[in-house]
C-alpha positions, -999 to +999 in steps of 0.1 A: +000+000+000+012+034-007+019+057+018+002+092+020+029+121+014+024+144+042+009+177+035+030+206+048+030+222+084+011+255+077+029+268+113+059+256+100+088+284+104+112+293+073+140+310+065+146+338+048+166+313+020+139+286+027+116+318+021+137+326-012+136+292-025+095+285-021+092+316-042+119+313-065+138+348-062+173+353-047+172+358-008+176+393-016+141+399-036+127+377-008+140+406+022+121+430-001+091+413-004+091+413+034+099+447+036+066+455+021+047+437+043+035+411+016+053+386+043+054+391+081+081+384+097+069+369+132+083+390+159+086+358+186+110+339+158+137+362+150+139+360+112+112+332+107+085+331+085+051+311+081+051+287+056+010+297+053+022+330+050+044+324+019+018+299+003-006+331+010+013+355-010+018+333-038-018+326-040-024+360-036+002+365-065-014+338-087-047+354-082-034+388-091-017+371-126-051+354-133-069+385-133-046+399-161-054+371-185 
């Protein structure tokens, strides 16, 4: 029988690079991202991120593409 992949920890907490890499910028692009508040950086994890947060703004992002169709 085949196992079940197990689906991602929404509360799980990035990195910046782990941050970089789910969006597929250079860490840099990622820090400005953040900057603009499209990502908050939690204030309890010093330079963590939500991986729901992330998978937010790319939704948000493939939303915003889809309406330009």
């Amino acid at each position: 029988m085949k196992e079940k992949p197990e689906s991602p920890n929404p509360h799980q907490l990035l990195t910046i690079q782990e941050v970089a890499d789910l969006l597929r910028v250079s860490r840099m692009t990622a820090y400005t991202i953040v900057k603009q508040g499209h990502i908050p950086k939690l204030s309890i994890a010093r330079g963590r991120y939500r991986l729901s947060d992330v998978l937010a703004y790319i939704d948000s992002q493939e939303d915003k593409h889809d309406k330009e169709d």
